[in-house]
C-alpha positions as CSV (number, residue, x, y, z in Angstrom):
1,X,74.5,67.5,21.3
2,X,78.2,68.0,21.6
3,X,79.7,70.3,24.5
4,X,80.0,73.2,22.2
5,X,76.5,73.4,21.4
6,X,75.4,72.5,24.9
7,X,77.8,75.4,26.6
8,X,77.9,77.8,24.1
9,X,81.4,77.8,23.0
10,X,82.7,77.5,19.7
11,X,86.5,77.9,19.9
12,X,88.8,76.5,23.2
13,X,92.3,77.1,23.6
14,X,93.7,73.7,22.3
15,X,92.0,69.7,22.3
16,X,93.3,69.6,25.9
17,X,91.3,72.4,27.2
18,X,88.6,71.5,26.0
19,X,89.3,67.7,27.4
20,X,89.1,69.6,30.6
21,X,85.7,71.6,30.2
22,X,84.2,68.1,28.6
23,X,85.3,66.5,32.5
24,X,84.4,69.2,34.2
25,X,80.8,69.2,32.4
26,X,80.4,65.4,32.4
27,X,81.1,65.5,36.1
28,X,78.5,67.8,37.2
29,X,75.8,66.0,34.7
30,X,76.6,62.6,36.7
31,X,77.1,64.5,40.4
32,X,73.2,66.3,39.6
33,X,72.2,63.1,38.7
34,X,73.5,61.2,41.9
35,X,72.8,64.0,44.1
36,X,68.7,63.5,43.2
37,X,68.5,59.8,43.6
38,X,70.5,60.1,47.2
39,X,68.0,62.7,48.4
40,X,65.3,60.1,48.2
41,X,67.1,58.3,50.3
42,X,68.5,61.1,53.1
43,X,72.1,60.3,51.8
44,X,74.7,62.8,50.1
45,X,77.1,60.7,47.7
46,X,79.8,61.1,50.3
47,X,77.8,59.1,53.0
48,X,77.0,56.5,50.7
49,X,80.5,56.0,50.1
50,X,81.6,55.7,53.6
51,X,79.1,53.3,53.8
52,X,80.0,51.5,50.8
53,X,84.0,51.3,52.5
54,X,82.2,50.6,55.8
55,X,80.4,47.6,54.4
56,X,83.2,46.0,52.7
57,X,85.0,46.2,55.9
58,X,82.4,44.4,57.4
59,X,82.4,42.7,60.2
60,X,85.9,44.1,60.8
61,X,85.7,48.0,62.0
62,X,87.2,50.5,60.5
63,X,88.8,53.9,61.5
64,X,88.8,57.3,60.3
65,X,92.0,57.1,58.9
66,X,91.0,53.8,56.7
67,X,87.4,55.9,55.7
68,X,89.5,59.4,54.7
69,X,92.4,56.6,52.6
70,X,89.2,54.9,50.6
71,X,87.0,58.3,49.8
72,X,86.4,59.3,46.6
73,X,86.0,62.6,47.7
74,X,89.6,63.5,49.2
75,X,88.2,66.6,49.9
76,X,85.3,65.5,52.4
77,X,85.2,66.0,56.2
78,X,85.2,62.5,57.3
79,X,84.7,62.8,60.4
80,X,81.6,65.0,60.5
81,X,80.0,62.6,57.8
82,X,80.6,59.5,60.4
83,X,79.0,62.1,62.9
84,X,75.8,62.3,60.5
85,X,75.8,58.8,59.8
86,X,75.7,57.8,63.5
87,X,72.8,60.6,64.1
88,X,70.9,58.4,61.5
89,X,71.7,55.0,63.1
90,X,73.2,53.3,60.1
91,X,76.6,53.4,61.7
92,X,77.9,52.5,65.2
93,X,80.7,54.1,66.9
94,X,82.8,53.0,70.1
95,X,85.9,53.3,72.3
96,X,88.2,50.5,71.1
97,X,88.8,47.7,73.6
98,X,92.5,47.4,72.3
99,X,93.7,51.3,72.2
100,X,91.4,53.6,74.2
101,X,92.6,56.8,72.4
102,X,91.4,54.9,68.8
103,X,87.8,55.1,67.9
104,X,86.6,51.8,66.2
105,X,83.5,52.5,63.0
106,X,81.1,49.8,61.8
107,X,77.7,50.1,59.8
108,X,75.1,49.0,61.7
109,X,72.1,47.0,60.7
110,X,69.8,50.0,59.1
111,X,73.0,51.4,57.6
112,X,73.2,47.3,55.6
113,X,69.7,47.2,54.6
114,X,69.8,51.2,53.0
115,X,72.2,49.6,50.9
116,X,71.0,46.5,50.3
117,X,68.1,48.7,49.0
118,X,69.9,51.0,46.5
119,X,72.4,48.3,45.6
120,X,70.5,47.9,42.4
121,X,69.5,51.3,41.4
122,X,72.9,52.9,41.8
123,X,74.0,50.0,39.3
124,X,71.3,51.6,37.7
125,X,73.6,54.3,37.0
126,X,75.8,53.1,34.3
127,X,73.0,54.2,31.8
128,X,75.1,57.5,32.1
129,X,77.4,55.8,30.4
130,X,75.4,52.8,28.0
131,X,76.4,55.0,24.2
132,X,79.8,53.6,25.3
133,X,80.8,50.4,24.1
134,X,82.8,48.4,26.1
135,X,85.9,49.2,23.8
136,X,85.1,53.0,24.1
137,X,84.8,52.5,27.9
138,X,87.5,50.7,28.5
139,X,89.7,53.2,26.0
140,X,88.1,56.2,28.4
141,X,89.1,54.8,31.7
142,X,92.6,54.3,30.4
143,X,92.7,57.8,29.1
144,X,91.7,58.6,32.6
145,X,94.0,56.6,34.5
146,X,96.7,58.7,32.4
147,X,95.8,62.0,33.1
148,X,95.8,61.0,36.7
149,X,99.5,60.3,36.2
């Protein structure tokens, strides 16, 4: 089904618009899908990504400057997620030896094994996007980089 059929709408104002509605559409099919398969696993998407940023900064720490630079989600409270992540014990938060006004962030343990556990499922979901070819995928995330522009 194309996204006319699926929302209803014959007629958009011009291509571009409907570029937009197609995003728009696309990105909460993807989001629901996410947003079910981190509930399994107590997570929102945002967590997970500060985990992801916190592992690959790993062993070094990281602040909440460096976390709210790498989010995908600009628009994210960074510091309360840090809060919830440290409630759950997969983070680890302390006073930096070096500057005492500076807050120092690393995953803990638990925080390395959740995502050694849904390392491979979340690969898992690029079937959203397996009727792409490689071609078309690689064509789609240039068009993407240049509306970003």
């Amino acid at each position: 089904m194309g996204l006319s059929e699926d929302i209803q709408q014959r007629e958009f104002v011009n291509e571009q618009q409907k570029v937009l509605i197609n995003l728009l559409y696309t990105y909460n099919h993807v989001i629901n899908e996410m947003n079910v398969f981190f509930k399994q696993h107590d997570l929102t998407r945002q967590q997970y990504n500060v985990l992801r940023i916190l592992r690959g900064q790993f062993p070094k720490p990281s602040t909440i400057n460096l976390i709210k630079e790498r989010m995908l989600d600009k628009m994210s409270d960074a510091s309360r997620i840090v809060q919830r992540l440290e409630q759950k014990s997969l983070i680890e938060r302390k006073i930096s030896f070096d500057d005492r006004r500076s807050v120092e962030i690393r995953i803990a343990d638990a925080g390395l094994l959740l995502l050694a556990q849904t390392d491979e499922s979340v690969k898992g979901f690029t079937h959203l996007a397996e009727n792409l070819s490689d071609s078309e995928a690689k064509q789609l995330n240039f068009l993407l980089d240049k509306m970003r522009k």
